[in-house]
N, C-alpha and C positions, 0 to 999 in steps of 0.2 A: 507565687501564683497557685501551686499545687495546696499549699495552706490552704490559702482562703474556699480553693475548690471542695477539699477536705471535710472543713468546718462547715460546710454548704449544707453535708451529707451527714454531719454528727448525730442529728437528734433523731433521723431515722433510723441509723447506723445501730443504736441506743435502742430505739423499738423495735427493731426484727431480735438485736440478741435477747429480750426481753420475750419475745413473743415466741421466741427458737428455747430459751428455757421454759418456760409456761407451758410449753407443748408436754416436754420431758416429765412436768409433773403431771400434767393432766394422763401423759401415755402409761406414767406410776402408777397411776390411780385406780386408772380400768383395767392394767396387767394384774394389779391384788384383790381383784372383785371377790375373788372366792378363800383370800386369805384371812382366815381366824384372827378377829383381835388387830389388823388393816385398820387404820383410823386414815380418811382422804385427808386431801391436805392442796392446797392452792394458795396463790395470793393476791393482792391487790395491784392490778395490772398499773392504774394510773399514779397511786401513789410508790410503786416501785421505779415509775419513768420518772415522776420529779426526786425519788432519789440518785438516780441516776444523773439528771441535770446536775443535782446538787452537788453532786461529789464530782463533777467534772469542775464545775468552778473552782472549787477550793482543791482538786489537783495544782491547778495549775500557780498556788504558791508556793513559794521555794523559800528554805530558809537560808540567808545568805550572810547572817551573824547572829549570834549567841544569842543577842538581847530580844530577836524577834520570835515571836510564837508562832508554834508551829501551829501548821493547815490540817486539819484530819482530810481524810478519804475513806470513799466506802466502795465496797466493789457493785460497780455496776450488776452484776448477776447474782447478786448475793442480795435475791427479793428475802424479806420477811416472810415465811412459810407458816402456815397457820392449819389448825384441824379445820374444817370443813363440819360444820352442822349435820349431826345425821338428822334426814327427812321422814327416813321409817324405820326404826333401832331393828337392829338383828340379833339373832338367836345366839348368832357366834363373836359377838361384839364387832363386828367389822359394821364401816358408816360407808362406804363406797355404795351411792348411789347410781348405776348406769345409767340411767334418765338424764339426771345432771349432769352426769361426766361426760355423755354423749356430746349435748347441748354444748356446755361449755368447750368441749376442744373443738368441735364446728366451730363454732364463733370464733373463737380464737384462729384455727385453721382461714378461716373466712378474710378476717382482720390482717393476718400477715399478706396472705394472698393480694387484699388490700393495698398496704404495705409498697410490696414490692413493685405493684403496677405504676403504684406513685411514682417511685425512684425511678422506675428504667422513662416512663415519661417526661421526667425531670434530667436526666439524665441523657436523654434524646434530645429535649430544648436547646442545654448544654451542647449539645457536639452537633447540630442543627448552628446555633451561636456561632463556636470554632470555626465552623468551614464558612461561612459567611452564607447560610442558609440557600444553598444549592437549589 
């Protein structure tokens, strides 16, 4: 039962740790504002959750004789990190845009906050359910 309850919770589970690393680079980004030669760096929120999906799928094979091929995995937090376009080049080669950095970690900040109201609402349904709704 705890399974299935588990699995209920996966793909959120998947977008907060997604959304709890994005923060880390975004928090990266704007601590090196004033660092020489700083190039920003972020990724692709949605195509980092379907890799995430993806590599949960093919977790879950197992080789269980020689003849069968193996399952690759990918680590869920292990987004593709990319430079960031600088918007207005600097003097001292650094691209960290604060405008953008701003923006983006709101959003994102916004998004988990998001997030999380989901789950504890689903999550109340859930234990709302269990008691035989009181």
């Amino acid at each position: 039962m705890l399974d299935k309850i588990g699995k209920h919770f996966d793909f959120q589970q998947r977008a907060l740790n997604l959304r709890a690393y994005r923060t880390e680079v975004l928090a990266g980004n704007l601590a090196n504002a004033d660092t020489p030669y700083y190039k920003a760096v972020d990724f692709d929120f949605g195509q980092a959750l379907q890799g995430a999906a993806d590599a949960q799928r093919t977790m879950a094979l197992a080789r269980t004789d020689a003849g069968h091929l193996a399952g690759g995995s990918a680590d869920a937090g292990g987004a593709d990190l990319k430079y960031r376009t600088a918007v207005q080049p600097s003097l001292d080669g650094n691209t960290v845009d604060m405008d953008v950095e701003r923006a983006a970690f709101t959003e994102n900040a916004l998004r988990y906050q998001s997030t999380l109201t989901f789950l504890s609402r689903r999550i109340s349904g859930l234990s709302d359910a269990i008691k035989g709704g009181q």
